[in-house]
N, CA, C and O atoms as a GROMACS GRO file, in nm:
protein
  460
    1UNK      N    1   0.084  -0.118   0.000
    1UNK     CA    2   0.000   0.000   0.000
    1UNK      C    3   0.087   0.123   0.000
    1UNK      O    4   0.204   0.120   0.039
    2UNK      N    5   0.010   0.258  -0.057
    2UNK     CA    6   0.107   0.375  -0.055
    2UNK      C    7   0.105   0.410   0.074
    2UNK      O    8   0.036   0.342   0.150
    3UNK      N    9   0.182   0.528   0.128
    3UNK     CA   10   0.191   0.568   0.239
    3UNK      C   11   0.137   0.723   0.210
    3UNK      O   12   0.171   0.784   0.109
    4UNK      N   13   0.038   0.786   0.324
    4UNK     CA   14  -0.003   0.870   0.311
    4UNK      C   15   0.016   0.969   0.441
    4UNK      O   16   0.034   0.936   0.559
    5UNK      N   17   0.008   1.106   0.380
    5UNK     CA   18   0.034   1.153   0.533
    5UNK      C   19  -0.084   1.167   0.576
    5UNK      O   20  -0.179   1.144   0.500
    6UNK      N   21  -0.109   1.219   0.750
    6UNK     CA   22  -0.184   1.286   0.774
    6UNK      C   23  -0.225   1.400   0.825
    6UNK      O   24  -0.127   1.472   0.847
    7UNK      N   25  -0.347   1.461   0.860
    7UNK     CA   26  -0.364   1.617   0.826
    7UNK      C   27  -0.298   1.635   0.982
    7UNK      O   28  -0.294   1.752   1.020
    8UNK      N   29  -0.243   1.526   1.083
    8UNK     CA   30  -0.148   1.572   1.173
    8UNK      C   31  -0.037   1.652   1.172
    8UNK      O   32   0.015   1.717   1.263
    9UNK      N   33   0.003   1.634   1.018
    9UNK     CA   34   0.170   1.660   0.966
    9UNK      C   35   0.161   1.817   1.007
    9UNK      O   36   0.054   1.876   0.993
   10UNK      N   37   0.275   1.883   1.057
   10UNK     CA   38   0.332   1.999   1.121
   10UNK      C   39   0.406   2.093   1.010
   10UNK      O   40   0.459   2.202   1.028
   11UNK      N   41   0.392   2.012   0.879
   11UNK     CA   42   0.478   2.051   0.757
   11UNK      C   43   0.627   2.109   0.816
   11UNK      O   44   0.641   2.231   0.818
   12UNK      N   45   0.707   2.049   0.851
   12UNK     CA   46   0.850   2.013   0.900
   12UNK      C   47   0.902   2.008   0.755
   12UNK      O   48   0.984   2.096   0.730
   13UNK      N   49   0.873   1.928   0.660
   13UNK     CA   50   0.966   1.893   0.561
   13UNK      C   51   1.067   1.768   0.532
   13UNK      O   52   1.124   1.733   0.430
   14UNK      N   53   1.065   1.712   0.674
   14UNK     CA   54   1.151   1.598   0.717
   14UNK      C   55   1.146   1.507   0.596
   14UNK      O   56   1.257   1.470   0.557
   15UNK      N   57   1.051   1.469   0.535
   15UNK     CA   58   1.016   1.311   0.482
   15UNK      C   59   1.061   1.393   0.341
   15UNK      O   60   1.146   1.323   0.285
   16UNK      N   61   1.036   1.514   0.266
   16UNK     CA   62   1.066   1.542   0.114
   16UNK      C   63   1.192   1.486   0.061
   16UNK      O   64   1.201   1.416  -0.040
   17UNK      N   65   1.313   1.530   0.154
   17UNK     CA   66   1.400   1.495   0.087
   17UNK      C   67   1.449   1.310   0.098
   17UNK      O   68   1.534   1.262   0.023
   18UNK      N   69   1.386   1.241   0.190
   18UNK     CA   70   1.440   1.132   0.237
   18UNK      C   71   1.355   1.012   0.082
   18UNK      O   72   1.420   0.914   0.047
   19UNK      N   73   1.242   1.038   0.024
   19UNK     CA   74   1.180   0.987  -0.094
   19UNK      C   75   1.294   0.944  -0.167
   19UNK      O   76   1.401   1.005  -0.180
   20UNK      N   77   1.255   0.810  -0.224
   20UNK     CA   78   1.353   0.776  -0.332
   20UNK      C   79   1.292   0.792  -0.436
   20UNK      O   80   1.361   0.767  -0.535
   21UNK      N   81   1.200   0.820  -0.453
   21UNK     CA   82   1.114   0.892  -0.554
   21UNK      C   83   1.044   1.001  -0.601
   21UNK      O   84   0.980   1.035  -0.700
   22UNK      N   85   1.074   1.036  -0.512
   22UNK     CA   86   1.071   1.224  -0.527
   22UNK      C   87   0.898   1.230  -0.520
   22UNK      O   88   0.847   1.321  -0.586
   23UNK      N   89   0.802   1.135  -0.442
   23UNK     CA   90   0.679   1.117  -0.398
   23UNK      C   91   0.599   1.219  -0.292
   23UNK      O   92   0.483   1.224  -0.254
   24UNK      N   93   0.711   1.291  -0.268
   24UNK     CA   94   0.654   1.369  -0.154
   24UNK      C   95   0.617   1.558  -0.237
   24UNK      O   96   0.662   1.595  -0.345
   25UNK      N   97   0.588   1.584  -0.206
   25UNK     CA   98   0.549   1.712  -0.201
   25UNK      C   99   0.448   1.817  -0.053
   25UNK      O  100   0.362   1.789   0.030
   26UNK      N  101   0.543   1.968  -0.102
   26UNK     CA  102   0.482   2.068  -0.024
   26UNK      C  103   0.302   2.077  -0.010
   26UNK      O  104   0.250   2.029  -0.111
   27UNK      N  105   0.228   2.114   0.063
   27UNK     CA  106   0.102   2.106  -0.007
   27UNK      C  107   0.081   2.266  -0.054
   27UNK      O  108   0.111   2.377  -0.009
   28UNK      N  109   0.023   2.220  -0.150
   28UNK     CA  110  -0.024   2.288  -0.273
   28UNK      C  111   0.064   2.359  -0.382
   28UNK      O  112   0.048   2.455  -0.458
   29UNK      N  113   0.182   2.254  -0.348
   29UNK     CA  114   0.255   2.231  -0.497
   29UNK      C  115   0.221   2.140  -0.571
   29UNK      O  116   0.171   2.035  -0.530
   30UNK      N  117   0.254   2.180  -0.748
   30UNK     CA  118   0.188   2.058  -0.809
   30UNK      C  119   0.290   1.960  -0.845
   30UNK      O  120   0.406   1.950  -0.807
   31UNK      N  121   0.231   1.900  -0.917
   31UNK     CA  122   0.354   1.766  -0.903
   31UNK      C  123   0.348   1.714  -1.066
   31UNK      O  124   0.267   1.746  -1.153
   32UNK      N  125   0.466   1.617  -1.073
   32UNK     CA  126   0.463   1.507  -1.227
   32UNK      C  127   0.538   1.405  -1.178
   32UNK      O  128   0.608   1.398  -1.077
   33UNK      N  129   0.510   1.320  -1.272
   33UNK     CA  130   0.556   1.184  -1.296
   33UNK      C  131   0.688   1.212  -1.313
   33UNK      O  132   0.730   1.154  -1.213
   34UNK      N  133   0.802   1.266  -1.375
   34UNK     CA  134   0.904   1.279  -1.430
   34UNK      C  135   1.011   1.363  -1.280
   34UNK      O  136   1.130   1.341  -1.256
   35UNK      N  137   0.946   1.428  -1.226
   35UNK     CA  138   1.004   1.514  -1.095
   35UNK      C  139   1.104   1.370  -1.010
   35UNK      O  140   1.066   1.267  -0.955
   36UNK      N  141   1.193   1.408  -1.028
   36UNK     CA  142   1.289   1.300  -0.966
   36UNK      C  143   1.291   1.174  -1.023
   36UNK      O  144   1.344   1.081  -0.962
   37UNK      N  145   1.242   1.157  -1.130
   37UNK     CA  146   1.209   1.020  -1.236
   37UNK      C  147   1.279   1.044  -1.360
   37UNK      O  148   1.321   1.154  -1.396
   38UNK      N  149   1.292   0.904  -1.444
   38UNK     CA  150   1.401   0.915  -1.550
   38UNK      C  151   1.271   0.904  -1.629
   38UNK      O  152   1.311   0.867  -1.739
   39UNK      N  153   1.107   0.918  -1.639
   39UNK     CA  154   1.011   0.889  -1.718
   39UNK      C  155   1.024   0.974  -1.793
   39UNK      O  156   1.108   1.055  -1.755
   40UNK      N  157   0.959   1.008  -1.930
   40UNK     CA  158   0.977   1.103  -2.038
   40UNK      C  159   0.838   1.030  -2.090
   40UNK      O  160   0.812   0.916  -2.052
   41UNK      N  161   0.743   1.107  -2.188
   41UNK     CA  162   0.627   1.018  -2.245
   41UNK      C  163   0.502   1.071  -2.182
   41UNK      O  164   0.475   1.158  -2.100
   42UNK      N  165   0.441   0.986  -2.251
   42UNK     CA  166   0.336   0.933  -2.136
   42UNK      C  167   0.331   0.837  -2.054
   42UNK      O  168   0.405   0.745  -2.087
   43UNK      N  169   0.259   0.815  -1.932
   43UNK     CA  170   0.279   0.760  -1.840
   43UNK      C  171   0.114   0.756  -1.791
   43UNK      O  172   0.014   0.829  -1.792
   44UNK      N  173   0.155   0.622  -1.748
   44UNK     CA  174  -0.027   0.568  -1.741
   44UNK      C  175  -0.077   0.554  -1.595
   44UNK      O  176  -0.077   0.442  -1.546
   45UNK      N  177  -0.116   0.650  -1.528
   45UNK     CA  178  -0.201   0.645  -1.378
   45UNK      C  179  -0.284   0.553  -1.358
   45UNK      O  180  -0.369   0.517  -1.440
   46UNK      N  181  -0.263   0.492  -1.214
   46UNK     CA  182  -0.364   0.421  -1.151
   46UNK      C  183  -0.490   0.483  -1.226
   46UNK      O  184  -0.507   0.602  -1.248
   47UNK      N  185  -0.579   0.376  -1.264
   47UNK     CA  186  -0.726   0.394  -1.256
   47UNK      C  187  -0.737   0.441  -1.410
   47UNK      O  188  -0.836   0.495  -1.459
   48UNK      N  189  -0.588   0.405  -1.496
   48UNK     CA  190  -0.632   0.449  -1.655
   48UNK      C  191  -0.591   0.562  -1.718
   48UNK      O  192  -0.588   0.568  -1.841
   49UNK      N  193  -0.556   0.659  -1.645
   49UNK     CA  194  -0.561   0.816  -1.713
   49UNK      C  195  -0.422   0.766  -1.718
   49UNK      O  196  -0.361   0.692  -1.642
   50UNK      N  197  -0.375   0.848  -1.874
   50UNK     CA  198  -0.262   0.887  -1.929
   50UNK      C  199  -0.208   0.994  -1.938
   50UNK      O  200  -0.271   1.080  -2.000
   51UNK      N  201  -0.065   1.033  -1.879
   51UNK     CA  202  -0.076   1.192  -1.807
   51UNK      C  203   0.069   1.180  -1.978
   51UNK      O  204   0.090   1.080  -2.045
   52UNK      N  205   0.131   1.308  -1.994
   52UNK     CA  206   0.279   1.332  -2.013
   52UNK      C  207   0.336   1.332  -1.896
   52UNK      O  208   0.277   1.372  -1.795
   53UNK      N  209   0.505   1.271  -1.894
   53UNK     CA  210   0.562   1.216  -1.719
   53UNK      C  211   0.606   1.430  -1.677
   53UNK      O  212   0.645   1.482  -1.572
   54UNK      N  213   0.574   1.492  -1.815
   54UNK     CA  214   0.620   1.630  -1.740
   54UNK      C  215   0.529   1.711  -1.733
   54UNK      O  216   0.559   1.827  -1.707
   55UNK      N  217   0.373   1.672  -1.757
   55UNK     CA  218   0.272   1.744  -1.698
   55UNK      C  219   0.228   1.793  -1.564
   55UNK      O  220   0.182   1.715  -1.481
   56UNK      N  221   0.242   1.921  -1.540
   56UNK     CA  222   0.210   1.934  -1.368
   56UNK      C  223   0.064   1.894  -1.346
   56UNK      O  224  -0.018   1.924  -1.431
   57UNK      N  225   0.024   1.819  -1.223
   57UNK     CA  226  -0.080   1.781  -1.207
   57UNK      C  227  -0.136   1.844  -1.048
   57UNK      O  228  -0.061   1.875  -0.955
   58UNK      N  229  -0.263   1.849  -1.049
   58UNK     CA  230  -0.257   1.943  -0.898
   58UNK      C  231  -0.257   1.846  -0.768
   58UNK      O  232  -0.285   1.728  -0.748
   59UNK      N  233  -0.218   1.940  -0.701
   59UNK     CA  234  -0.174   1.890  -0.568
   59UNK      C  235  -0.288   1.812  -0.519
   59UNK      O  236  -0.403   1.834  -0.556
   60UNK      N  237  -0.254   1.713  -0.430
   60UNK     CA  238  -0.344   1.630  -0.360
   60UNK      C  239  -0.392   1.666  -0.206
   60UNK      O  240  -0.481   1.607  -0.144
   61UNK      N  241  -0.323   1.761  -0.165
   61UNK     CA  242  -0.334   1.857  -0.048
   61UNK      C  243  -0.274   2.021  -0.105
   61UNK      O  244  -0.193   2.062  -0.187
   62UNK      N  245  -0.376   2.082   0.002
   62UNK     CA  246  -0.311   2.243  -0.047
   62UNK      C  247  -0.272   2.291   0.096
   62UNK      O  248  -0.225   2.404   0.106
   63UNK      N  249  -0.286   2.218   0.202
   63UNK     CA  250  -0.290   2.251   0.343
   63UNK      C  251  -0.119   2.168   0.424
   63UNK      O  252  -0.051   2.232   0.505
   64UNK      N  253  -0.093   2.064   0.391
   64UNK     CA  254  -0.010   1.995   0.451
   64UNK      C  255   0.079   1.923   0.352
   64UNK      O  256   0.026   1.895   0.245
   65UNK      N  257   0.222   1.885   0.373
   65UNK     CA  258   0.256   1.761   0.289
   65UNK      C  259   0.172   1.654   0.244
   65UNK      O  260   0.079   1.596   0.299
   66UNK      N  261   0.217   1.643   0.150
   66UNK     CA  262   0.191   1.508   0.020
   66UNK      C  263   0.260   1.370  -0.006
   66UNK      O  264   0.383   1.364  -0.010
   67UNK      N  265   0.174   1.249  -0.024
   67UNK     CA  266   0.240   1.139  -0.093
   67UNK      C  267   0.158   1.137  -0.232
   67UNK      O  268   0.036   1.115  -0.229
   68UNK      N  269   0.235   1.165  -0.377
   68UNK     CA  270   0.183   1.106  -0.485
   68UNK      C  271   0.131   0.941  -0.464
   68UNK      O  272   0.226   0.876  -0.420
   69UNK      N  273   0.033   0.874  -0.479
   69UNK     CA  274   0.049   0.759  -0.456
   69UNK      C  275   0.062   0.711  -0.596
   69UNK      O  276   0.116   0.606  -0.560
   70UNK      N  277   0.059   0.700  -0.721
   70UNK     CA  278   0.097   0.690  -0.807
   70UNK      C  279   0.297   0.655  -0.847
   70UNK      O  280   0.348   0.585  -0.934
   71UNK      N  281   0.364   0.747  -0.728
   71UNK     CA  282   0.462   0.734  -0.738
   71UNK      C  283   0.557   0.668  -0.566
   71UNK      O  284   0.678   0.678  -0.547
   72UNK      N  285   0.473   0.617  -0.485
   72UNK     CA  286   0.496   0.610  -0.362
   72UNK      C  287   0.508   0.431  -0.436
   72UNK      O  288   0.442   0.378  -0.526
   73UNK      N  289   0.622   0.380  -0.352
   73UNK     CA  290   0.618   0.249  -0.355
   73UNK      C  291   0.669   0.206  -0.187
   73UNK      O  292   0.711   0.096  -0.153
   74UNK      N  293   0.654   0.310  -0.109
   74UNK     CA  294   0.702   0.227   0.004
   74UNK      C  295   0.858   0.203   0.086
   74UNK      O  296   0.892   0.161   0.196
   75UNK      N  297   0.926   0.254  -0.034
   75UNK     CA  298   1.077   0.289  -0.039
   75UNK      C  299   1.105   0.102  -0.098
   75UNK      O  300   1.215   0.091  -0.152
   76UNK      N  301   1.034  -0.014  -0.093
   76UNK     CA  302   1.019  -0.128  -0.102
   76UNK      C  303   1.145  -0.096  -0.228
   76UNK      O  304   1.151   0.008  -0.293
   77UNK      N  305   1.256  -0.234  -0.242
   77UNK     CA  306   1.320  -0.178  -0.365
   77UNK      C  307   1.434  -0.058  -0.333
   77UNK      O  308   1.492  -0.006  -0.428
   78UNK      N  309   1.463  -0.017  -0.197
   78UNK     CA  310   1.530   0.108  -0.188
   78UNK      C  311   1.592   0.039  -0.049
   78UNK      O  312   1.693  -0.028  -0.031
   79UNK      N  313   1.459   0.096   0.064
   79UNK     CA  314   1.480   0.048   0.189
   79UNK      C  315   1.448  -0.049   0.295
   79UNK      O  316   1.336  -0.099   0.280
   80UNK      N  317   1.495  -0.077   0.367
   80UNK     CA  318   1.380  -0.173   0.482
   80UNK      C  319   1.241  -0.110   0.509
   80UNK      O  320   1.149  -0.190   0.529
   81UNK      N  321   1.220  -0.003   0.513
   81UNK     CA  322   1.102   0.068   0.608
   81UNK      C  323   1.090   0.203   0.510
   81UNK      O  324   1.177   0.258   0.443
   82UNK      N  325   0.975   0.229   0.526
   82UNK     CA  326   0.978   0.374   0.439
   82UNK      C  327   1.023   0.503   0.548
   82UNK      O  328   1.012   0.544   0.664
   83UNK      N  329   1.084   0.531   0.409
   83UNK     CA  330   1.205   0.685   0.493
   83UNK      C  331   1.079   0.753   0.553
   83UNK      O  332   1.081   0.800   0.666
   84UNK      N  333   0.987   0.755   0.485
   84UNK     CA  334   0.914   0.916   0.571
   84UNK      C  335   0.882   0.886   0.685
   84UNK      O  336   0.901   0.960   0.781
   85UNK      N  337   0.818   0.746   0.691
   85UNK     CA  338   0.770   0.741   0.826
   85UNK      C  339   0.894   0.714   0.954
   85UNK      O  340   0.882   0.735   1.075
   86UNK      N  341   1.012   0.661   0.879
   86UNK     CA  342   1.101   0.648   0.973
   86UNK      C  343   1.201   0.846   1.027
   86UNK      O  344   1.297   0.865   1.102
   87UNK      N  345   1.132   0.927   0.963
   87UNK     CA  346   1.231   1.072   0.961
   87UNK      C  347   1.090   1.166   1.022
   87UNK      O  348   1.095   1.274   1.079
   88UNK      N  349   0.970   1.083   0.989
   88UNK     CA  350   0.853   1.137   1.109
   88UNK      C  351   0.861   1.174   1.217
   88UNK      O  352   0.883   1.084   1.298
   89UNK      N  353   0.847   1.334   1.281
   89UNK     CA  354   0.882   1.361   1.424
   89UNK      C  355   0.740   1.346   1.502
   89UNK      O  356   0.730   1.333   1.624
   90UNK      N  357   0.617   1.351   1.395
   90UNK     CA  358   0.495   1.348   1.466
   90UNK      C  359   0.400   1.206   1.411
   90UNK      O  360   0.283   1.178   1.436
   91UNK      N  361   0.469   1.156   1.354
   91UNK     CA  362   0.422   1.005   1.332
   91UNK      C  363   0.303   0.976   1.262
   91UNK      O  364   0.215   0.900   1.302
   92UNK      N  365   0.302   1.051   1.138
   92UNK     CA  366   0.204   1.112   1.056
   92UNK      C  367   0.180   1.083   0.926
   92UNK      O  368   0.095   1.128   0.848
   93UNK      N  369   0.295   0.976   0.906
   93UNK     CA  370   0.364   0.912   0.738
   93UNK      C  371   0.302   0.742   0.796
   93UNK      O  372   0.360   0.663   0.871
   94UNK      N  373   0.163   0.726   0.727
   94UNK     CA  374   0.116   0.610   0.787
   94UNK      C  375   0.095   0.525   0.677
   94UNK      O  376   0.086   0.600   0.580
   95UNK      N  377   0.080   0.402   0.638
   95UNK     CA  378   0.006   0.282   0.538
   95UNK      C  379  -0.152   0.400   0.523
   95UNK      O  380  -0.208   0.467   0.610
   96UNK      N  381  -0.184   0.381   0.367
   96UNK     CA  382  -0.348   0.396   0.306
   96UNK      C  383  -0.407   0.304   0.285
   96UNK      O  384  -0.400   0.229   0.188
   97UNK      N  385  -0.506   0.297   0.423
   97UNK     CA  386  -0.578   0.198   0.370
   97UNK      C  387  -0.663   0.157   0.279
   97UNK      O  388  -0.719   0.049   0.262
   98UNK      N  389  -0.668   0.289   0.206
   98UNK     CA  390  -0.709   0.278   0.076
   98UNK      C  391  -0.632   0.201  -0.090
   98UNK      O  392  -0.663   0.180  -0.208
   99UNK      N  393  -0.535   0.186  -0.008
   99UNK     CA  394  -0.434   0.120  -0.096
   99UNK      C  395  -0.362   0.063  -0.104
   99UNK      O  396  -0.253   0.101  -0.145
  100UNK      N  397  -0.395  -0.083  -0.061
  100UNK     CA  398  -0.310  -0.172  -0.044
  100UNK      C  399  -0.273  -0.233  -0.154
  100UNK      O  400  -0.352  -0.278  -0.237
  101UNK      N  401  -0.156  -0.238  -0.161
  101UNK     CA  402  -0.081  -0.295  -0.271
  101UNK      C  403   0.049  -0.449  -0.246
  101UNK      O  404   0.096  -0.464  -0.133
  102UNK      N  405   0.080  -0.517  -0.324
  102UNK     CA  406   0.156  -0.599  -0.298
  102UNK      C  407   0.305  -0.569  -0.317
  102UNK      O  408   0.345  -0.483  -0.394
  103UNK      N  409   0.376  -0.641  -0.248
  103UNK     CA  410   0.491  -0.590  -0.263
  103UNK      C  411   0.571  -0.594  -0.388
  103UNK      O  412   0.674  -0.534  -0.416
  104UNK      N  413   0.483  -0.699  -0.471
  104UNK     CA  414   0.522  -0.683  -0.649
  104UNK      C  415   0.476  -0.608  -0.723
  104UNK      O  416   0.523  -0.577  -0.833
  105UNK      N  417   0.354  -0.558  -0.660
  105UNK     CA  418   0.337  -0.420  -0.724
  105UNK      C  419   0.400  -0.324  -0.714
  105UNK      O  420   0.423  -0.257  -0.815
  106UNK      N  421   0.455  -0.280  -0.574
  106UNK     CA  422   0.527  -0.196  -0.534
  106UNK      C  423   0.642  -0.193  -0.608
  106UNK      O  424   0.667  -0.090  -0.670
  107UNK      N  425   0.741  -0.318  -0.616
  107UNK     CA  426   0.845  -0.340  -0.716
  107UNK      C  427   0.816  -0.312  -0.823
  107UNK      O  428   0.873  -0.210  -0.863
  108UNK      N  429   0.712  -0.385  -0.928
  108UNK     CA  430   0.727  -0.310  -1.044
  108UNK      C  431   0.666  -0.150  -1.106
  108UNK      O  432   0.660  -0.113  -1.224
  109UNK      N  433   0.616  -0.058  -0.951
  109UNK     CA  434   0.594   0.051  -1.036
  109UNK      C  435   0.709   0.137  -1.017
  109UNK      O  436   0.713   0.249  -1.067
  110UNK      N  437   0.827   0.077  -0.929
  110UNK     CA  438   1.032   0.107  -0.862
  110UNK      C  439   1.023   0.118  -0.990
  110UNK      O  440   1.008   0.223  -1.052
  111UNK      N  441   1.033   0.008  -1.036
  111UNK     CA  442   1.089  -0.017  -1.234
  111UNK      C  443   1.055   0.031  -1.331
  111UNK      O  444   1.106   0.035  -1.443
  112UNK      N  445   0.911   0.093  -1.266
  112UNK     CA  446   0.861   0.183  -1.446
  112UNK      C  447   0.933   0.337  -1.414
  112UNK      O  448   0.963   0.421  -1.499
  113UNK      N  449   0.953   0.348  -1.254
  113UNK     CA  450   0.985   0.483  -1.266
  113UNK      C  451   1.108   0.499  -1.278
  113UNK      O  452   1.141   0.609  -1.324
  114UNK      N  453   1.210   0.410  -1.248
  114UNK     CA  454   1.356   0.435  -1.262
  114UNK      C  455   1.371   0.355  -1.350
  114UNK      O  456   1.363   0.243  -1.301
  115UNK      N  457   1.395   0.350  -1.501
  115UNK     CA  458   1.394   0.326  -1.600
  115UNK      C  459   1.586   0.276  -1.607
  115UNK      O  460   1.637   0.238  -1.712
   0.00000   0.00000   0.00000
């Protein structure tokens, strides 16, 4: 599953840079597929939509930090534990339970994004 924050987050900043995927964002910055990614193209979103990987797309919060979940794999493929929640001072970088995913999923969307 992706990891999502919550509207606990203190916006610290801690977890942005620790992403191996450049998944995190400020809230109400916008974001792309290509931002810390070797993607170029199009690039095909959960649920079907086909974005360009350098289209800005809008933020998923305008109030607090962000996980793209599209680009969140968990650090799975990187680390033992995901960085954000381990660089969390308020313990706010949690599993979505909206999105549970397997850990081969998680691996192969590592692989579509680091090409």
């Amino acid at each position: 599953m992706a990891i999502m924050i919550t509207d606990e987050c203190i916006n610290c900043g801690a977890c942005e840079p620790e992403c191996p995927n450049n998944a995190i964002y400020e809230g109400g910055m916008e974001w792309a597929v290509a931002d810390g990614t070797s993607i170029s193209g199009s690039y095909g979103l959960e649920g079907g939509q086909a974005v360009d990987a350098k289209e800005k797309q809008k933020p998923v919060s305008d109030d607090f930090y962000y996980i793209v979940p599209d680009k969140c794999t968990e650090c799975v493929g990187f680390h033992e534990e995901p960085q954000c929640a381990a660089v969390c001072p308020v313990d706010c970088c949690v599993p979505d339970p909206e999105r549970v995913e397997s850990k081969d999923t998680l691996l192969e969307r590592k692989a579509r994004l680091h090409l």
